[in-house]
LUMFI-420607 format. One line per field, with one value per residue (C-alpha): x, y, z; residue in one letter; residue number from 1. Coordinates in Angstrom, 3 decimals, decimal comma. Example, Ala and Ser with C-alpha at 12.3 -4.5 7.8 and 13.67 -1.06 7.14 Angstrom:
% LUMFI-420607
east <- [12,300;13,670] .
north <- [-4,500;-1,060] .
up <- [7,800;7,140] .
resn <- [A;S] .
resi <- [1;2] .
% end
This chain:
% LUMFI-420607
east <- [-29,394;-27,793;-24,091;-24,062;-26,560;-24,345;-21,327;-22,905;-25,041;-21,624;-19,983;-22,733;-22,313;-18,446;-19,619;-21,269;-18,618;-16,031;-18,550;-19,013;-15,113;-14,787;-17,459;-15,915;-12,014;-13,350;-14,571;-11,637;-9,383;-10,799;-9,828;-6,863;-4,411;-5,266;-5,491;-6,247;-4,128;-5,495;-3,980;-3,578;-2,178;-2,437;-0,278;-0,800;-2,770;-4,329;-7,719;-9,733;-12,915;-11,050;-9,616;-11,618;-11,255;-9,702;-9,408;-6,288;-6,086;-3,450;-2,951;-0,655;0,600;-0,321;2,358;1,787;0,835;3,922;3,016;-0,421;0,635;1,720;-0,511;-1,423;-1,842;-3,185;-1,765;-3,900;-2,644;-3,986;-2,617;-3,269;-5,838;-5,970;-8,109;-7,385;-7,335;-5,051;-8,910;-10,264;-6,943;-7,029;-10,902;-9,787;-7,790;-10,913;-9,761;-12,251;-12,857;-12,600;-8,634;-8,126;-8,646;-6,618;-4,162;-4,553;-3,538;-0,302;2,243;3,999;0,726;-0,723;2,156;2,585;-1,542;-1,413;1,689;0,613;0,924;-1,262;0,195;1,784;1,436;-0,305;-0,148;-1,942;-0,670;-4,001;-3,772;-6,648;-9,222;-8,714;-6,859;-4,368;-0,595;0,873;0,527;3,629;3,218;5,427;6,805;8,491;11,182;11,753;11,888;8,804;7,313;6,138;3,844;3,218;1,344;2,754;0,305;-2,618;-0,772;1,298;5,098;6,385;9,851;11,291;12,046;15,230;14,208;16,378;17,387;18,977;20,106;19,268;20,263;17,634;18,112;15,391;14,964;12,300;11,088;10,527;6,946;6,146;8,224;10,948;8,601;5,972;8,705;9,765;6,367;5,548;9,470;8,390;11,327;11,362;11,098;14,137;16,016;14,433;15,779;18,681;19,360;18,178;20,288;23,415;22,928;21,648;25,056;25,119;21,542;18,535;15,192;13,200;14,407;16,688;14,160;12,756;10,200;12,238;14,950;15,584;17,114;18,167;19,212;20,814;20,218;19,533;16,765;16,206;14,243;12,952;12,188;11,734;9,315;10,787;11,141;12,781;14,717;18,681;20,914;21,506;24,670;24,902;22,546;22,671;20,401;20,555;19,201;18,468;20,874;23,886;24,695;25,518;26,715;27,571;28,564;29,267;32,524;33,612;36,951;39,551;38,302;34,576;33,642;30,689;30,367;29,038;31,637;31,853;32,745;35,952;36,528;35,227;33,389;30,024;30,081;29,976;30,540;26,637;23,590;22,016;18,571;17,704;14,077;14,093;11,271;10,362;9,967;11,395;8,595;10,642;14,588;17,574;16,836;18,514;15,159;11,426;8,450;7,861;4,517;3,348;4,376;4,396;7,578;10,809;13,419;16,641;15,693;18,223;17,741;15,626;12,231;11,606;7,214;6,384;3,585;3,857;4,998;7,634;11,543;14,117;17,652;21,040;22,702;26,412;27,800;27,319;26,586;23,080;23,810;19,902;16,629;13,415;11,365;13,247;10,723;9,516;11,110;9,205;10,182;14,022;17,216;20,751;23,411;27,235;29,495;33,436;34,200;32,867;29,501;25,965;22,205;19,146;15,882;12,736;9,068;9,010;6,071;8,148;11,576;12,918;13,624;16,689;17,749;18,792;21,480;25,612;24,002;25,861;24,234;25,473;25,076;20,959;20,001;16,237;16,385;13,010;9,633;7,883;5,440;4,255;5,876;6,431;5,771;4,944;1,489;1,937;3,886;7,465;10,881;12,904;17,050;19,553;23,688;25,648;29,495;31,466;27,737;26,805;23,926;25,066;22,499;22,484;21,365;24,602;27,571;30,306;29,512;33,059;33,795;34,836;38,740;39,266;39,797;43,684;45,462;46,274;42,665;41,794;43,143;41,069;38,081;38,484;38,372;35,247;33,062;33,852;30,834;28,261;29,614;29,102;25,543;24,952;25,714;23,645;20,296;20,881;18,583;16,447;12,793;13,255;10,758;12,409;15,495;16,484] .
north <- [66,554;68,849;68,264;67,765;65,224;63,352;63,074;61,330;59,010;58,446;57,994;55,640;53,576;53,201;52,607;49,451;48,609;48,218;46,352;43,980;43,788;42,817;40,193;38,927;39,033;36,810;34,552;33,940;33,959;30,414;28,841;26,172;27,605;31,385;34,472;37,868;40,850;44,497;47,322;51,201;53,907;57,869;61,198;63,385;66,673;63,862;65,030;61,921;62,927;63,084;59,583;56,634;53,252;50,857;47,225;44,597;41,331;38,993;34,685;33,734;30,270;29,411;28,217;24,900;24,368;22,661;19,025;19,169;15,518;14,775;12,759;15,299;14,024;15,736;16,424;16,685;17,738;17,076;17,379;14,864;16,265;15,178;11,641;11,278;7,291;6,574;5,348;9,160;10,856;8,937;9,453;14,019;13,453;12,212;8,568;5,997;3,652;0,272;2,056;2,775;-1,110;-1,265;0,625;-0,271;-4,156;-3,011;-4,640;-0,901;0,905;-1,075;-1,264;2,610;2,927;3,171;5,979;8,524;11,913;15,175;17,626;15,561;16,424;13,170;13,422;11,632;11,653;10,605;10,087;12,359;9,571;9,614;6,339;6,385;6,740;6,916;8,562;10,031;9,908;12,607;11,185;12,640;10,314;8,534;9,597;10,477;7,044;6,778;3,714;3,654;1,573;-1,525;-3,274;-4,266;-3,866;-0,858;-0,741;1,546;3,342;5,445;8,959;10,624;14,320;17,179;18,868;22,227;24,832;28,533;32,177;34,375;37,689;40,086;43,021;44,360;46,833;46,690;48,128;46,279;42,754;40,910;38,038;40,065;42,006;38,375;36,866;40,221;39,910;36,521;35,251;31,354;31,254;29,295;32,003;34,388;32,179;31,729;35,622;36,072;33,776;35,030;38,616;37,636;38,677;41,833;42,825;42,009;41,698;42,005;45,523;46,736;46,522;50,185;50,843;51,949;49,258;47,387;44,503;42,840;38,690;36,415;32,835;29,876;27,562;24,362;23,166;19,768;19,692;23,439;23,696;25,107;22,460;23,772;26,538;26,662;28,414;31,889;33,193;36,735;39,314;43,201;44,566;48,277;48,881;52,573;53,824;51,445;48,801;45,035;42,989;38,964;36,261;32,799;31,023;27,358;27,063;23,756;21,451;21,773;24,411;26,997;30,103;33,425;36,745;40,462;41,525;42,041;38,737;39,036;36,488;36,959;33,523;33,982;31,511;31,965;33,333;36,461;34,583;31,106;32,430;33,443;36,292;36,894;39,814;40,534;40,065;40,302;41,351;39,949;41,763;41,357;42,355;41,335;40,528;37,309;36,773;33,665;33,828;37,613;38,454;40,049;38,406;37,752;37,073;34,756;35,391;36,610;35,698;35,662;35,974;33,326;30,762;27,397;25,415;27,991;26,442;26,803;26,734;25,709;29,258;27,558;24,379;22,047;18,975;18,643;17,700;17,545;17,425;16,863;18,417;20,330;22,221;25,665;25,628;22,880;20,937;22,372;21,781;22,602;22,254;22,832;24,713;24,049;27,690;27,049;28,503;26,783;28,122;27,158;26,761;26,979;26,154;24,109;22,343;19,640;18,297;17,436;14,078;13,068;15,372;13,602;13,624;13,506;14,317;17,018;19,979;22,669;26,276;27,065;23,125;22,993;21,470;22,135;24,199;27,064;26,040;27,411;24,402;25,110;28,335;29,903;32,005;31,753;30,148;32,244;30,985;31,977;31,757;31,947;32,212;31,221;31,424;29,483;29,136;31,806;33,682;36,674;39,134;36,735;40,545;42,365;39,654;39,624;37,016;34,859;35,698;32,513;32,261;34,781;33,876;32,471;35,005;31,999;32,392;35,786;36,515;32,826;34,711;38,513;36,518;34,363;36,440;39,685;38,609;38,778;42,232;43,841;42,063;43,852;47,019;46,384;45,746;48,015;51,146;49,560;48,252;45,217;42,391;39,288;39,071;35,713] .
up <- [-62,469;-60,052;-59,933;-55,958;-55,964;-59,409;-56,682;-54,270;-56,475;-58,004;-54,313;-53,404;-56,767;-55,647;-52,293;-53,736;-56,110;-53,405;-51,361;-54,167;-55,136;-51,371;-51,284;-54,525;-52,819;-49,815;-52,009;-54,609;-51,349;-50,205;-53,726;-52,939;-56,195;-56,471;-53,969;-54,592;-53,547;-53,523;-52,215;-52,682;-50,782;-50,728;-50,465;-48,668;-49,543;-52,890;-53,856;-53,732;-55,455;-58,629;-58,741;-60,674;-58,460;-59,720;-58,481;-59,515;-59,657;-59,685;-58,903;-56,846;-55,676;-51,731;-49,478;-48,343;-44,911;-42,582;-41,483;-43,578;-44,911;-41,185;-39,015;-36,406;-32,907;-29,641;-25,957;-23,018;-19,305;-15,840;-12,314;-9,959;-7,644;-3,359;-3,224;-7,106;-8,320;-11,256;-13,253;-12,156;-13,437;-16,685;-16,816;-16,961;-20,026;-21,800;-22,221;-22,477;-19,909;-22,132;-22,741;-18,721;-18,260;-20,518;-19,394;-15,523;-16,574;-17,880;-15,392;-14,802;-14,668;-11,979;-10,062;-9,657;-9,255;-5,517;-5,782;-7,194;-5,650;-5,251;-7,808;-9,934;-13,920;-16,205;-19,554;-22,336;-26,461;-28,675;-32,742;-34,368;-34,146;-30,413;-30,044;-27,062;-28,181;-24,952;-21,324;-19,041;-15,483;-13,737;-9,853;-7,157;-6,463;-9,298;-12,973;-15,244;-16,457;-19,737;-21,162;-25,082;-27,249;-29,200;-31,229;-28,774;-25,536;-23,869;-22,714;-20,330;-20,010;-17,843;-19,482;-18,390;-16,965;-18,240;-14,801;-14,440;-12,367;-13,037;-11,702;-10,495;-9,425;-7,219;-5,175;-3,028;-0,813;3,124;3,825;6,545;7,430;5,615;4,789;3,332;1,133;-0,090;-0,655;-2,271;-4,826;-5,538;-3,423;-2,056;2,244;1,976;0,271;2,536;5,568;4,285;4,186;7,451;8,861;6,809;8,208;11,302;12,728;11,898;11,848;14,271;12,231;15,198;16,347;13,263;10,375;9,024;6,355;3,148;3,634;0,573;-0,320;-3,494;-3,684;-6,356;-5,886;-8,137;-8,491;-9,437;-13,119;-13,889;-17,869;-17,511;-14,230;-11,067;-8,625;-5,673;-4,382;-4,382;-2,038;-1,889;-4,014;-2,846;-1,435;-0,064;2,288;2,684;6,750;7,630;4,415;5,962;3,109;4,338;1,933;1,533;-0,818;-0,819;-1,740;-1,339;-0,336;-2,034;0,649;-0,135;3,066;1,515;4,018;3,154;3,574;2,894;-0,509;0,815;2,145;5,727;7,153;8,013;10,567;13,665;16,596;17,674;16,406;18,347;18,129;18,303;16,289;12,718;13,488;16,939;19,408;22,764;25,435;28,694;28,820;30,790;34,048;37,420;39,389;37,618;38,866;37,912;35,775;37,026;41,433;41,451;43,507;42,242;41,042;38,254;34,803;33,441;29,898;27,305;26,457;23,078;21,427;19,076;18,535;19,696;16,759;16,117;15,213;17,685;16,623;18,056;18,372;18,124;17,406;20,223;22,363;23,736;27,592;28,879;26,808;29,333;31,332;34,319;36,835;35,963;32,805;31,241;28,537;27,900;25,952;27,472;24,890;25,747;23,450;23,118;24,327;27,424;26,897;27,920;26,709;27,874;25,421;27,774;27,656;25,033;22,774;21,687;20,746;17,136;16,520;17,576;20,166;23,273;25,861;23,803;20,612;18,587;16,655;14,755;14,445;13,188;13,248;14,350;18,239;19,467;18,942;21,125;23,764;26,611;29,128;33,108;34,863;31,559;30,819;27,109;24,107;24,460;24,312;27,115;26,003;28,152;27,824;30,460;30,776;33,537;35,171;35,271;33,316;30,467;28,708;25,327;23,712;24,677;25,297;22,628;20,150;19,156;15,675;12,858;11,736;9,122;5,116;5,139;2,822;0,534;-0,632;-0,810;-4,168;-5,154;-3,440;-5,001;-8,224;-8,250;-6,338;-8,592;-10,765;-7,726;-6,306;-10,112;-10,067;-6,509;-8,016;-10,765;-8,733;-6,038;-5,939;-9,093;-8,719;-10,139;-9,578;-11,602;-13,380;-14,711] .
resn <- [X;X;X;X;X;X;X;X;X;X;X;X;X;X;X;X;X;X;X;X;X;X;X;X;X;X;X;X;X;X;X;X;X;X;X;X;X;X;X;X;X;X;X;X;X;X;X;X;X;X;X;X;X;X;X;X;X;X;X;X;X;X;X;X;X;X;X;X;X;X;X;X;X;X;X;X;X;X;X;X;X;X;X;X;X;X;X;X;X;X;X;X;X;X;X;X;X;X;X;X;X;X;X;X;X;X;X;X;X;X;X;X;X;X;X;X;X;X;X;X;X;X;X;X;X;X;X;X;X;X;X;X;X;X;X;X;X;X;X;X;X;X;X;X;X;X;X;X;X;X;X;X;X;X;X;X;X;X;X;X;X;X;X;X;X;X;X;X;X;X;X;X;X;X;X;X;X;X;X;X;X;X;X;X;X;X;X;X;X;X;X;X;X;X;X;X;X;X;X;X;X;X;X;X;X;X;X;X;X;X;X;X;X;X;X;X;X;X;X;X;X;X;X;X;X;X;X;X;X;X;X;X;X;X;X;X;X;X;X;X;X;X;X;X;X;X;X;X;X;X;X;X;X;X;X;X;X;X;X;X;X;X;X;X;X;X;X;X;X;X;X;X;X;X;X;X;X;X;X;X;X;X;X;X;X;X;X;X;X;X;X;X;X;X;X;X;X;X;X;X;X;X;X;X;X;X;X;X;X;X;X;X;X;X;X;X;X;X;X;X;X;X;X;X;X;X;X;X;X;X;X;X;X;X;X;X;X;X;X;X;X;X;X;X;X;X;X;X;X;X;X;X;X;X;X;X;X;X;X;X;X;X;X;X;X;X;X;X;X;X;X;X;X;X;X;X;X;X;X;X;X;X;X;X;X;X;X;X;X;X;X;X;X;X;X;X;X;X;X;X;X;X;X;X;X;X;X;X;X;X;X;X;X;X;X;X;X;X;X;X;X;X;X;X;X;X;X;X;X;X;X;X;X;X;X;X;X;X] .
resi <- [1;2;3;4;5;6;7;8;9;10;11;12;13;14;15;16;17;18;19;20;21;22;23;24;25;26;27;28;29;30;31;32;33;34;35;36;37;38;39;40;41;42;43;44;45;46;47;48;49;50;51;52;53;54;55;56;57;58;59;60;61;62;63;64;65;66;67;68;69;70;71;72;73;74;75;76;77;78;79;80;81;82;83;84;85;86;87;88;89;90;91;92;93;94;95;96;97;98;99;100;101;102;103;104;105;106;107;108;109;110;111;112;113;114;115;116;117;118;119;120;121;122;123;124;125;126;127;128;129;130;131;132;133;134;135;136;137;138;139;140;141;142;143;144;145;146;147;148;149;150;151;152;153;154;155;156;157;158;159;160;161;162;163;164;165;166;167;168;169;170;171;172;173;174;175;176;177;178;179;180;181;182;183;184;185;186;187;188;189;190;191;192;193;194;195;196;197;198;199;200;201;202;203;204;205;206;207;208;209;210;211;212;213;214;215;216;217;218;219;220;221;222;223;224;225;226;227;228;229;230;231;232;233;234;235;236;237;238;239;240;241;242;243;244;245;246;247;248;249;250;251;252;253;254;255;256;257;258;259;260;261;262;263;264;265;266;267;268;269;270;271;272;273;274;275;276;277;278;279;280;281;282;283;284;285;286;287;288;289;290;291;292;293;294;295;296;297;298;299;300;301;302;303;304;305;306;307;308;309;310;311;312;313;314;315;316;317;318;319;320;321;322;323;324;325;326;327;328;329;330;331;332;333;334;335;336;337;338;339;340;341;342;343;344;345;346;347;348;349;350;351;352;353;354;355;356;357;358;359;360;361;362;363;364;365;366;367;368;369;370;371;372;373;374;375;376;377;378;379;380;381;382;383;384;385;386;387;388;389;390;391;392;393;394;395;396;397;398;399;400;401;402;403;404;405;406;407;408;409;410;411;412;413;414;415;416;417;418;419;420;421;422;423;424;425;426;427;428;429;430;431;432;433;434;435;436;437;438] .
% end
């Protein structure tokens, strides 16, 4: 026989001895006391043709499996769904209906039946055999309830949630709006409000904002047993507008007082807000001559009107006593409030009030007064603000703004000190990418 064709008979009879020493290794591998190892390995440059195959065996002992002895038992997880009963809740996690009656006579269970809420978690603890251990019901304003089995009947405890409080930190990218740079950094709207309203001071968001701004934030957020609940407050955050850099961070001073100043211990409160709206644009400007919209001569316009839909907050620009709320001619529905510097402003064409704002109630600086509407000689929901001084009507875009007392030089060392840790954090996110940080 030729000596080509005797090499690969011989390759194909290996061929079919490895097969077989593999079929034989999966089938010692399932006995309980004894495995098989095999293994081999090759230099480099090793002429293979010249090597016999060989095939070892050895026993070996098999670990023994953790909690194979244990009695294993199974979780199953539902959310509480919008027209949900407690029976069609139960009914998800596969328990049987005989063990929902059960369930649903237990004093605790049927007294929380008609509370549960949309979103809620439900969770259900079964032995192997599927009986029912237990079942904790997660609740908004209370803590988690859970009922277990005793014997033939069920007992229910409330379970003590482990709550915490964790840093986040974030950055992002203006492309187009503030919001959609948030939503798009995975940042809460309260944190994002909460920076706007912290640099609202210094910066307008309306006319200031440029494609290529970034910003970066460090804030906390609130855990329940390891699920985000709600968002914090904001700790410290840097927005860098057109290449200029403004920067802020929070400190609470001995008596309890949290505001947010410069790294170097500036505040960043001011007496008044520029805006009474979050986001908004400028539809008609303090003028001393315009045609008005709706009669069609010429005449002053007392203030500012700011674009928004109806529905949209309104905000006390300054600490203050509300001194009319009602409907007052061409202005519609509108809120006067009177500030202790002597300034008034005027919140026109309103949808609607919020509760509680009446004639000698006080507000303070960014509490929600009212909503856009489109009230009075109006010909579309707008906000029209006006500041007057002494009586008399000021361009709210261009007056001075009163400035808050600076940080008493007691406390600035106090200050340098604890904020140090948010300035190096800054510096740390600034000019990065970074989506999440936590």
């Amino acid at each position: 026989m030729p000596l080509a064709k005797l090499r690969i008979l011989t390759d194909r009879m290996s061929g079919a001895e490895r097969r077989f020493s593999l079929r034989t290794l999966v089938a010692l591998s399932s006995l309980p006391l004894f495995g098989v190892v095999a293994a081999f390995g090759l230099a480099p440059d090793t002429n293979t043709l010249d090597l016999a195959p060989a095939t070892i065996t050895e026993a070996i002992a098999l670990p023994t499996l953790a909690g194979a002895s244990a009695v294993g038992t199974f979780e199953r997880e539902s959310l509480i769904q919008s027209g949900d009963t407690l029976a069609s809740a139960l009914s998800r996690l596969k328990i049987d209906d005989l063990e929902i009656q059960r369930l649903l006579n237990a004093d605790a269970v049927r007294q929380m039946a008609s509370g549960i809420r949309a979103g809620k978690r439900i969770q259900a603890t079964t032995a192997q055999d599927g009986q029912l251990l237990s079942i904790r019901f997660e609740r908004s304003d209370a803590p988690a309830l859970t009922v277990r089995r005793q014997g033939d009947g069920y007992v229910a405890e409330e379970t003590s949630d482990l709550l915490e409080t964790r840093v986040v930190m974030r950055s992002g990218l203006i492309l187009t709006s503030l919001y959609g740079a948030t939503d798009s950094a995975g940042i809460p709207d309260k944190i994002a409000d909460q920076m706007a309203e912290t640099f609202s001071t210094s910066l307008d968001f309306r006319e200031d904002l440029r494609r290529g701004d970034t910003f970066s934030v460090i804030y906390t957020v609130n855990y329940r047993n390891g699920e985000p609940i709600a968002a914090g407050k904001l700790l410290a955050a840097e927005f860098v507008n057109a290449g200029k850099s403004y920067r802020a961070v929070l400190f609470r001073d001995p008596f309890g007082r949290e505001d947010y100043y410069t790294p170097e211990g500036e505040s960043l409160k001011k007496g008044f807000l520029r805006s009474p709206l979050e986001f908004s644009r400028v539809t008609s400007s303090f003028s001393n001559s315009r045609k008005h919209p709706v009669f069609g001569f010429h005449r002053a316009h007392t203030g500012v009107d700011f674009g928004a839909p109806t529905g949209t907050r309104v905000k006390a620009t300054g600490d203050a006593t509300v001194v009319f709320a009602g409907r007052k001619g061409g202005y519609g529905n509108l809120v006067i409030l009177r500030h202790s510097n002597g300034y008034e402003t005027y919140y026109a064409h309103l949808s609607a009030f919020a509760s509680g704002i009446r004639s000698g109630r006080s507000v303070g600086r960014g509490e929600v007064i009212a909503y856009v509407g489109s009230t009075g000689a109006s010909t579309g929901p707008h906000l029209h603000y006006e500041v007057r001084i002494a009586g008399r009507p000021q361009n709210p875009m261009t007056i001075k703004l009163p400035g808050s007392p600076p940080l008493a030089a007691a406390q600035r060392a106090r200050f340098l000190q604890e904020t140090a840790s948010w300035s190096d954090k800054l510096a740390l996110l600034r000019g990065t990418n970074l989506a999440a940080l936590d």
